[in-house]
N, C-alpha and C positions, 0 to 999 in steps of 0.2 A: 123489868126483865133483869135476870140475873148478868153478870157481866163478870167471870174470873181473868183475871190477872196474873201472871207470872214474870217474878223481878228475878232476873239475875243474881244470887251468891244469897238468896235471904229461901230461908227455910219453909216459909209458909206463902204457897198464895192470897192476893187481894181480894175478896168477893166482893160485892156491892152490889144494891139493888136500885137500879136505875130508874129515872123516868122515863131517857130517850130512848128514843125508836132505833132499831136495829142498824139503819143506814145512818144514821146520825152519829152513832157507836162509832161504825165500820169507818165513817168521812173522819172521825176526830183520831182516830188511831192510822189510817191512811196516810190525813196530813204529817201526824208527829212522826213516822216513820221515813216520808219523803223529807222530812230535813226541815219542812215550814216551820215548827213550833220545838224548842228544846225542852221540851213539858208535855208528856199527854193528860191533858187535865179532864177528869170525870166528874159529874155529881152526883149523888145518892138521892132517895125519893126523901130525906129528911133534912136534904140543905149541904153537908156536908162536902167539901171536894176535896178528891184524891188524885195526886199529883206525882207521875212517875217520871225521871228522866229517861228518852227518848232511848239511849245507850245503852239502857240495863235491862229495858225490855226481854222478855224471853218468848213469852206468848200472851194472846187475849183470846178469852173463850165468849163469845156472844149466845147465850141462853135465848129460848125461843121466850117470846110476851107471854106473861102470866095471865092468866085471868082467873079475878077472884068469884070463887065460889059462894053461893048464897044458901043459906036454907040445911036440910038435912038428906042429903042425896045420899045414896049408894052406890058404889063403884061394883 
């Protein structure tokens, strides 16, 4: 699932393509913003984590689950 980002005074938002599940998202950015964690930390479907402080936050956009397409359909 896609998952945007928005930091405080930086010109571009975060994108990343997640593996968790929506609620998983929603409980890890919950916590960092209730004060539990000084870091919301994310990981991408390649390993990677991305690590914003809790402060600079602006917004998080939670993308609905992707599902990959097989074959040669038509839309």
């Amino acid at each position: 699932m896609e998952v945007k980002i928005g930091v405080q005074h930086a010109p571009r938002e975060i994108v990343l393509e997640s593996g968790l599940s929506v609620d998983e998202v929603e409980r890890a950015v919950s916590e960092a913003l209730a004060g539990k964690t000084q870091l919301l930390s994310l990981e991408d479907e390649k390993g990677r984590k991305v690590l914003i402080p809790t402060d600079r936050l602006a917004y998080v956009e939670i993308g609905a689950p992707t599902v990959r397409k097989v074959g040669f359909g038509t839309l």
